[in-house]
VEXKOLDO-651053 format. One record per residue (C-alpha): residue in three letters; x, y, z; residue number from 1. Coordinates in nm, 4 decimals. Example, Ala and Ser with C-alpha at 12.3 -4.5 7.8 and 13.67 -1.06 7.14 Angstrom:
BEGIN
r / x / y / z / k
ALA / 1.2300 / -0.4500 / 0.7800 / 1
SER / 1.3670 / -0.1060 / 0.7140 / 2
***
This chain:
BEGIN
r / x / y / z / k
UNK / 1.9553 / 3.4214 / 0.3024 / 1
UNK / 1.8140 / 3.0990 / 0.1114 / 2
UNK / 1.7916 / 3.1210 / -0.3053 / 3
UNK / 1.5237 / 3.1511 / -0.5021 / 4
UNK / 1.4381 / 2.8526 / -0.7486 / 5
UNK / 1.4018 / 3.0375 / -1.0027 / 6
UNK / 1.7011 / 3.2640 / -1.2142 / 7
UNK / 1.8167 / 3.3189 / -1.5488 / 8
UNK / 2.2097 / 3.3782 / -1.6924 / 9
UNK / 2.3563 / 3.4063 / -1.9958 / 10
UNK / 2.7449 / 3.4956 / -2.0749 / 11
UNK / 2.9223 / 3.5013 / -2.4671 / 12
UNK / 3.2467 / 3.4168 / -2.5626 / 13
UNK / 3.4165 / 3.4347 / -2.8980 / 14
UNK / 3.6754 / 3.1224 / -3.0123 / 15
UNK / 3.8195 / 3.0679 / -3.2864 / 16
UNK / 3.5700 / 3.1885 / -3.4941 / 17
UNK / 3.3029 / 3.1496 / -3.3836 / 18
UNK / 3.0536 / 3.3038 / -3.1033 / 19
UNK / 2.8996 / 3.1034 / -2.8319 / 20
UNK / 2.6343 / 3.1578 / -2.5919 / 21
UNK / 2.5397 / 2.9434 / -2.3171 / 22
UNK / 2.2656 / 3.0282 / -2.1264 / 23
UNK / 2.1013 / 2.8958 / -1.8001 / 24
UNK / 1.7295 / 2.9123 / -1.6674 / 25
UNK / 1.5646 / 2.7343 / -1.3639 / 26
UNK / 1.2143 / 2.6819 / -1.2786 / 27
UNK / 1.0466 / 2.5516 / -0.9783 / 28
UNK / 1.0769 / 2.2054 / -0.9151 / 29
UNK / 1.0386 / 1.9252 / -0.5672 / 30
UNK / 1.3553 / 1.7895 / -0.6826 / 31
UNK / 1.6594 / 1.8927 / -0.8712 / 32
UNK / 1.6462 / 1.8373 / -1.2718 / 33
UNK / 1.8895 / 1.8886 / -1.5187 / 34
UNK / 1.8321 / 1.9385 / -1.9449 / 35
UNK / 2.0556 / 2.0596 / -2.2436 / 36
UNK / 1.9695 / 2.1892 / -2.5562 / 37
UNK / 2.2437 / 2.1922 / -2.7538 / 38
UNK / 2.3617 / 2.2264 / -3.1091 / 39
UNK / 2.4145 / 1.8347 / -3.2830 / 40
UNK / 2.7376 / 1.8827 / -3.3399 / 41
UNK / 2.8073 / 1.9505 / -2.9228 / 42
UNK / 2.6136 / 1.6590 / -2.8123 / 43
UNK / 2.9033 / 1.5640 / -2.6445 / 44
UNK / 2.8530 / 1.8508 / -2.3874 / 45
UNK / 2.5851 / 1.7639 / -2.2184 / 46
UNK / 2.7396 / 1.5135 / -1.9838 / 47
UNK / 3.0309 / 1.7444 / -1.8941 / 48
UNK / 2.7688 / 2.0580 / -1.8166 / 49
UNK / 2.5683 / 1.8649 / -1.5875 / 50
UNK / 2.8618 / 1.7378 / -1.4075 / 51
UNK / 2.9931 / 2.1039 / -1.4034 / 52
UNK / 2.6554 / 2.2119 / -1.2276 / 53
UNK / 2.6620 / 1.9403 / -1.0159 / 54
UNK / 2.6811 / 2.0249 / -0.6417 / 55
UNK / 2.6425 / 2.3802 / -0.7517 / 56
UNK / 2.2176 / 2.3743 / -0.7674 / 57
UNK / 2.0047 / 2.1854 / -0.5182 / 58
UNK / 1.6655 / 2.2049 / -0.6185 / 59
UNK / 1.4773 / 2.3289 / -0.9635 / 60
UNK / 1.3990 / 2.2394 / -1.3153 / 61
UNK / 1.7492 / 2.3597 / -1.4829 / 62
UNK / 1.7659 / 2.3778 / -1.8551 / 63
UNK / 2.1288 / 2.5103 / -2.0493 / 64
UNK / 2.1276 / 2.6146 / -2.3458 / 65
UNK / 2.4222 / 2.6358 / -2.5942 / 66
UNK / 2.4180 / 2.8378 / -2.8815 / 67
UNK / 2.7520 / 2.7795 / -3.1488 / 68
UNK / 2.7644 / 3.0611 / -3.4533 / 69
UNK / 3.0159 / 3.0527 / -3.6855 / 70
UNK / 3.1613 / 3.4295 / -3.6850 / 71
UNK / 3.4406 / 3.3862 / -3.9517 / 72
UNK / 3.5695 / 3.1006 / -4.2131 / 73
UNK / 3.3351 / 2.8147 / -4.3001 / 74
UNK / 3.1428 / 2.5742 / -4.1387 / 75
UNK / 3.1778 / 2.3129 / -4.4074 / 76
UNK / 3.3380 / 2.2226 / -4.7276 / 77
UNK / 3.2165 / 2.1377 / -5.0165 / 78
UNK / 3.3960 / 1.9634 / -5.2937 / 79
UNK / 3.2649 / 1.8475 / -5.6119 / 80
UNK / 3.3057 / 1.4683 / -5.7458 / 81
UNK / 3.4103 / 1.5908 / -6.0742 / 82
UNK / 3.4531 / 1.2174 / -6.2477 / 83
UNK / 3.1287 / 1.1561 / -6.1472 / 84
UNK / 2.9804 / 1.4812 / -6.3478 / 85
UNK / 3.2130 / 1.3784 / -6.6432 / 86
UNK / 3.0838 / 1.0648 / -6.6265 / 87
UNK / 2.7160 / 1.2098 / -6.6288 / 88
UNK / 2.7862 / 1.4472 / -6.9077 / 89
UNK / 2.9089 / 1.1590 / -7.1270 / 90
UNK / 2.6758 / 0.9340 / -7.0376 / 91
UNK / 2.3807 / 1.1380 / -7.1647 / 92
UNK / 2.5108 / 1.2557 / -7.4657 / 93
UNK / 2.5987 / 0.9076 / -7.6199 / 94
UNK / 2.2570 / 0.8381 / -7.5217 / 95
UNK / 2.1372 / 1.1601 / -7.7153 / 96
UNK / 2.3782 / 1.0758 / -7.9903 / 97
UNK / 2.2382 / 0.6801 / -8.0262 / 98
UNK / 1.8641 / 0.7957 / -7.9795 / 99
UNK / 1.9012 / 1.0606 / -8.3021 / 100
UNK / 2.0331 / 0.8276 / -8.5325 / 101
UNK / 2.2224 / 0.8590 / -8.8534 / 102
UNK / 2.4539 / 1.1570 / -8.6530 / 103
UNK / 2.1687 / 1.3432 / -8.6209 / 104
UNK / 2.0971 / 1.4289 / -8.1475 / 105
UNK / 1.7912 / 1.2823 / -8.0837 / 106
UNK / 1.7448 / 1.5565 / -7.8049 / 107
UNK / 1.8934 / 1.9746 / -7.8491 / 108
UNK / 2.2076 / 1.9140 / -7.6556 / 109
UNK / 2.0558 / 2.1782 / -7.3335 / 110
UNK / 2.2965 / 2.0451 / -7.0317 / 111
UNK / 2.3316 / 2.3266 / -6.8114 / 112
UNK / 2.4919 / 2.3335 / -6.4288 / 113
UNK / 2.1330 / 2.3758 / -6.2943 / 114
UNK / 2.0228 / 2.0443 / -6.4623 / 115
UNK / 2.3559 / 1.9294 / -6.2874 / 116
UNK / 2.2443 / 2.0605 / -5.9374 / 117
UNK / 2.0035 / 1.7665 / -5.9708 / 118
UNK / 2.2192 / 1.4463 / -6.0036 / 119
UNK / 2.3070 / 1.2572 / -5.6882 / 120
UNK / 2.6142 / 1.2478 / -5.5415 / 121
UNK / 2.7782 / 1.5156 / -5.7289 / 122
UNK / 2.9124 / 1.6740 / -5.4531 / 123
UNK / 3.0364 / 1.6077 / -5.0766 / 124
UNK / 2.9527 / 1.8149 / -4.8036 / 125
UNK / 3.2295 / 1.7495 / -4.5554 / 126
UNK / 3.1450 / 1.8992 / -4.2089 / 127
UNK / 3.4427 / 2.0973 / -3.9945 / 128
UNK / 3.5901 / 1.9061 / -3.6770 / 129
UNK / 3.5766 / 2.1064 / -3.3493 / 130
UNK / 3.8808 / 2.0343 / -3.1563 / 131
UNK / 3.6570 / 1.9072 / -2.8413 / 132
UNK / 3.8625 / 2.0143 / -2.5722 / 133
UNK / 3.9245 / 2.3578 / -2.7369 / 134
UNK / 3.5405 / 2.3712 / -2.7465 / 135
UNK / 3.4636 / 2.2618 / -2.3947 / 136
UNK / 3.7330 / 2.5291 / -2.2596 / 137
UNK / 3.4854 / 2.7820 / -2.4364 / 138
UNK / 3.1888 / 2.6582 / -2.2982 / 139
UNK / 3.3004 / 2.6110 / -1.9472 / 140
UNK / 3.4412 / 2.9577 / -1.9351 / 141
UNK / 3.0459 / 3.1300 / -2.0433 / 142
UNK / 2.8944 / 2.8915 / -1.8426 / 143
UNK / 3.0950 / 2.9472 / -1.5724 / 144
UNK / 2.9776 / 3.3490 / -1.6080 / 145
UNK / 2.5906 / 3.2539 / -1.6732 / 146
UNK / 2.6088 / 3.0284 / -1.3539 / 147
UNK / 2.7833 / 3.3503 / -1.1443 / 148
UNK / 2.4366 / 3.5832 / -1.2975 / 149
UNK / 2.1832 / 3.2930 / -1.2270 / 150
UNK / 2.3050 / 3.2649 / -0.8832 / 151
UNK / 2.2912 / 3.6139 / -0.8496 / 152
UNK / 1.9753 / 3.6453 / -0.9713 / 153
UNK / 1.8391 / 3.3901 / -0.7423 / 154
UNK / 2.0013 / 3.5422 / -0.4185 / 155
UNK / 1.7945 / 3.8900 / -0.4972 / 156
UNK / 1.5314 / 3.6722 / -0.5357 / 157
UNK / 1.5699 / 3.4747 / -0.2154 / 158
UNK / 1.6125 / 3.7864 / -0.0047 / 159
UNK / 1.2619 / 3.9554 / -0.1382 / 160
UNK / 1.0869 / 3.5934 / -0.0452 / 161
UNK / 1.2747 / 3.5569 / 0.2954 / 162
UNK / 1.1067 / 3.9179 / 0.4030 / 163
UNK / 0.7756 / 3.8471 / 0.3106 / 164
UNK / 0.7935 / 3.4883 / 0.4540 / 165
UNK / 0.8883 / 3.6904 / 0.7710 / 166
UNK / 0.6009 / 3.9568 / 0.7415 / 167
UNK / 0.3804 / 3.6257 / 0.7130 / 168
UNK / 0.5545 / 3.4843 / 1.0524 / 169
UNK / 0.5073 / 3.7956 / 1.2325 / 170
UNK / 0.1415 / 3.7890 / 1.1453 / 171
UNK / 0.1030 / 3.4002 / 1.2651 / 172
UNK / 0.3048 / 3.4733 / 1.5614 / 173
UNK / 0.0878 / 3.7811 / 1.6699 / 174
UNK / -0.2520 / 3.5787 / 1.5941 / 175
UNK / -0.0757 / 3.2766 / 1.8284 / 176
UNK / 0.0323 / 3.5416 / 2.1241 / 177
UNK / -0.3833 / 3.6110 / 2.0985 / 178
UNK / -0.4810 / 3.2923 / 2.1311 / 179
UNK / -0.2644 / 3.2622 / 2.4241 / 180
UNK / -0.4573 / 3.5459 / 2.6038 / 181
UNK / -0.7928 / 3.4598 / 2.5138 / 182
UNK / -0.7296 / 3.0789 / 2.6287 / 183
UNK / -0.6973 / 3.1118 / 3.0638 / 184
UNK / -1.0426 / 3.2484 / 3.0141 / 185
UNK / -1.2293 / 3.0024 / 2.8533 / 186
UNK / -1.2228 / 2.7864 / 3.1512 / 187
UNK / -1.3787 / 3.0438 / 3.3840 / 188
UNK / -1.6288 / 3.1157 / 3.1185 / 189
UNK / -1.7137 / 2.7508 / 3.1150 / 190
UNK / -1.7505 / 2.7746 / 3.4878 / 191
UNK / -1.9606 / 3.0483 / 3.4658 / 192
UNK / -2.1783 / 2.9221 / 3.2486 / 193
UNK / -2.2274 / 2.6067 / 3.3679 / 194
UNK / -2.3200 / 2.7338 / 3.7193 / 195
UNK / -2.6015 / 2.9914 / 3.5859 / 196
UNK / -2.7343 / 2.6572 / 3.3899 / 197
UNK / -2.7774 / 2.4713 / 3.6690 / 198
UNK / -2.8695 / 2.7516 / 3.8936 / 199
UNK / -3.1712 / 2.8173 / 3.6392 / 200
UNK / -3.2302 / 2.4171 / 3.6251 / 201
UNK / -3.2161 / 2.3294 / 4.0158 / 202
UNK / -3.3939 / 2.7073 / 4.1352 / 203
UNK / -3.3105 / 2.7761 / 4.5300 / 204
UNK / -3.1667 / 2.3739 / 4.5372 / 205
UNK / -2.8204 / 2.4084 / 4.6555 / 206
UNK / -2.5243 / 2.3715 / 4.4056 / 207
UNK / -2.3203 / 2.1678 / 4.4859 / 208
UNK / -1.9879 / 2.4036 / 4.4088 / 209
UNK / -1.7003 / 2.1347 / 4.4405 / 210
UNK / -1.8829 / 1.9473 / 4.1531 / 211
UNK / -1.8446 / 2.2839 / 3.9550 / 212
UNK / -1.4765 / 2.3159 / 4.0122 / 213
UNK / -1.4291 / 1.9507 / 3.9312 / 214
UNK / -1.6024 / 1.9807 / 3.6379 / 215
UNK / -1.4330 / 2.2550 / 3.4820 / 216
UNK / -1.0717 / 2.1082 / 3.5816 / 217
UNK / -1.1816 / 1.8221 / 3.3700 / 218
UNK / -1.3045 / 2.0652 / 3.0866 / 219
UNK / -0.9760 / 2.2453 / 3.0815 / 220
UNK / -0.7736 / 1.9592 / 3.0975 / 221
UNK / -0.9455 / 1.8492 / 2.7913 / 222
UNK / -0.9207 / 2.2176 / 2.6028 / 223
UNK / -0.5719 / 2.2831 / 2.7208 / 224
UNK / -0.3814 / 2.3577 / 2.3934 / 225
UNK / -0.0330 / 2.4605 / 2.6205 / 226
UNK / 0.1635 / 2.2223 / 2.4314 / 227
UNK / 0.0614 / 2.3190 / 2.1310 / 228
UNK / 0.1251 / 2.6628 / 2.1117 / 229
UNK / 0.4402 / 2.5609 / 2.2719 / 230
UNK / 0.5713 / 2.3974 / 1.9827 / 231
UNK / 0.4112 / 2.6165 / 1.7277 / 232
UNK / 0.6580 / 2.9179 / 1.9015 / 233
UNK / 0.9367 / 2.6436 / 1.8633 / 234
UNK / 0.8611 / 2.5951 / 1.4981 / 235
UNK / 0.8319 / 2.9645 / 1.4146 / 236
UNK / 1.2021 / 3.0220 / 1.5686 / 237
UNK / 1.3441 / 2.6975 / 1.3818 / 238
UNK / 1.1780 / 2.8474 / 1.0705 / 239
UNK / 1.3376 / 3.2203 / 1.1425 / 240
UNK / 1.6567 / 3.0448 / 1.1894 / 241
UNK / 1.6364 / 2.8755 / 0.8610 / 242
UNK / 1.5526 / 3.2036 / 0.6775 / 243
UNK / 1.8917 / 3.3102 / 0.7929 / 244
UNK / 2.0819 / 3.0674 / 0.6281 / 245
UNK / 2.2719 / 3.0538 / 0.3288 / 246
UNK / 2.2127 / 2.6370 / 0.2645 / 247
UNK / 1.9160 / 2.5089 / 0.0801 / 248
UNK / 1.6638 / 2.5288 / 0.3225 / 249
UNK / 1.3183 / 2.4456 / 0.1158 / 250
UNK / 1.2406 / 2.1005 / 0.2363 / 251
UNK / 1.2998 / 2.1424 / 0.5526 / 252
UNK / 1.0619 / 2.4684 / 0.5587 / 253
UNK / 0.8460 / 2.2674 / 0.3722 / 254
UNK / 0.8389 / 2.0048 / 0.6905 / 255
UNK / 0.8275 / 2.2989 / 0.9466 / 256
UNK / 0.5374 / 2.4100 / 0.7512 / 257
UNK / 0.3778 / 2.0686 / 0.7616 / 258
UNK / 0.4288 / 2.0348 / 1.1489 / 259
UNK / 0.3050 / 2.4045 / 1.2209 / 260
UNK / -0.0390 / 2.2972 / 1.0221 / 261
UNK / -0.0557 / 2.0024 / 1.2766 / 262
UNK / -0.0442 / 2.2316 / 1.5533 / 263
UNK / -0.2690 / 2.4722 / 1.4736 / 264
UNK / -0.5616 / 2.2007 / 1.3636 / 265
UNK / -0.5211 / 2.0195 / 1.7139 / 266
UNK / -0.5468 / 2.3975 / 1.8540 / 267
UNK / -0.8623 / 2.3916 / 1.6416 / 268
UNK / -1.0075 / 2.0706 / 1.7562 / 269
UNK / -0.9823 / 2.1405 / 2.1418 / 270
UNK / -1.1093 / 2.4883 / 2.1160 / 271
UNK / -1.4346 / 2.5313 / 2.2992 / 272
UNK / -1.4155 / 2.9380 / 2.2274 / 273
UNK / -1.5441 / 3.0969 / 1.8825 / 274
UNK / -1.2966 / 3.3787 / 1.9472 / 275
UNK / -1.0134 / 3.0953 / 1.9295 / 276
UNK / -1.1946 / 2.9128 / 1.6306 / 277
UNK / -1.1929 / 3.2450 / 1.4435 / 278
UNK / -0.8039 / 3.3305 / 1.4886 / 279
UNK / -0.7363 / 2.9352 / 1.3897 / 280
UNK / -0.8771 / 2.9744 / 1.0847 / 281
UNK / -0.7101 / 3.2812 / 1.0169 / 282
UNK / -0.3784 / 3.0886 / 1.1078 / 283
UNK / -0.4852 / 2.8088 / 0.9186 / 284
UNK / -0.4743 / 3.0540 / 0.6106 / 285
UNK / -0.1580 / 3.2245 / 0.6891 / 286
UNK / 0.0033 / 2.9013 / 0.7149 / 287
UNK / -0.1309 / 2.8038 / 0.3653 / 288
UNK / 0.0479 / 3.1234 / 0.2004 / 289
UNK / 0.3549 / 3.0800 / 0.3922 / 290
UNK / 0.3597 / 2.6962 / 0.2215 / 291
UNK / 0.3027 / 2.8485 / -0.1074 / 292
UNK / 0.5755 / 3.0712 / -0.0675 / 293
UNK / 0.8472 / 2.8154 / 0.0374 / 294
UNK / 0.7571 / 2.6302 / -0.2992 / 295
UNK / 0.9950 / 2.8728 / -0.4724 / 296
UNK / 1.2809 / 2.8187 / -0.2298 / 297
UNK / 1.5540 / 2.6252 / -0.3246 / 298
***
């Protein structure tokens, strides 16, 4: 059965440490499209996760998401420049010391850590190094498991859209198998007709009866839609045939779609029977959900 576009996964691991969540969501989309969010110190990731999901997702608007929390330890160290703060400390109390005068502070001597906290460059925050490959090993493992739920998720999917898309056919197909009875008697209706109109234009005259036939060969020639509903039948299999398959299928339902329009409008065109014009624009609007439906199919 095709996929669905859209599908959701998410799988944890624990490392070293630290927990991390990767999780995958996809939208509807013409083309295939690929986005990260990830934590600044995983930037790095990004190119080897779409790479990863490469080959494995055809069509739709893909975002992954990575999530990194530290579990245990420390995600930094700090250390404090301690000759700087001497040097501080110093610095402002000769300057109290030569503002007062005569040995006297100029200033209560009030230097506190707090009014430390506020000097630049006191201390350095020194961020831990992930071990990269370590890391990615992580990573690829969840993601591995979110991919295995998103596909999942989009099979289910795919199998609820592939029966109603084939409730829809069944519907176009039984409107078509109408039109195909109603249309060997619109030629003998046109006959019919015509003859009473001239009958009630010419009176007793005589009627000239080979000009009738020849005249409605021509008009059924011209209203013949044969071929058409010919090739609609032929689309309707190729798109039944598709629906069984397990490749990405959605453009090409999306050009059987476009082709089975076609056929049905040129049906319209040469119809010269309101019960035919009625059941084309019914088709007409089946068709239109059927192509709304095959926008979600990857």
């Amino acid at each position: 059965m095709p996929k669905s576009m859209t599908g959701y996964g998410r799988a944890q691991r624990l490392s070293d440490g630290r927990e991390v969540l990767v999780e995958i969501r996809a939208v509807n989309h013409r083309y295939y499209e690929f986005s990260a969010r990830l934590p600044r110190t995983c930037l790095y990731l990004e190119e080897k996760l779409k790479t990863f999901l490469n080959g494995k997702i055809a069509r739709g608007k893909v975002e992954v998401s990575v999530t990194v929390t530290r579990t245990e330890g420390k995600d930094s160290l700090i250390t404090v420049n301690r000759s700087v703060a001497e040097g501080y400390v110093n610095a402002l109390r000769t300057l109290n010391s030569e503002m007062g005068g005569e040995g006297k502070p100029w200033l209560n001597d009030d230097i506190t850590l707090a009014s430390l906290l506020r000097l630049p460059d006191l201390f350095t925050v020194t961020k831990e190094q992930d071990d990269e490959n370590a890391m990615w090993e992580t990573v690829s493992d969840a993601a591995a498991e979110a991919l295995e739920s998103f596909v999942q998720m989009r099979e289910s999917e795919g199998v609820r859209l592939a029966a109603d898309l084939s409730a829809k056919l069944d519907g176009l197909e039984k409107m078509l198998c109408e039109v195909e009875a109603i249309e060997p008697t619109v030629a003998e209706s046109y006959r019919a007709k015509l003859f009473a109109k001239l009958s009630e234009l010419l009176g007793d005259t005589n009627i000239d009866e080979q000009r009738i036939l020849t005249e409605t060969a021509i008009f059924a020639e011209k209203t013949a839609i044969d071929e058409e509903t010919v090739r609609l039948h032929s689309h309707i299999a190729q798109f039944r045939e598709l629906l069984q398959s397990s490749e990405p299928v959605g453009r090409k339902l999306d050009f059987l779609v476009q082709e089975m329009n076609r056929e049905v409008n040129t049906t319209g065109s040469k119809a010269q029977e309101l019960r035919i014009t009625r059941l084309v624009v019914d088709m007409k609007s089946e068709i239109e959900k059927i192509r709304e439906q095959i926008q979600n199919i990857e």
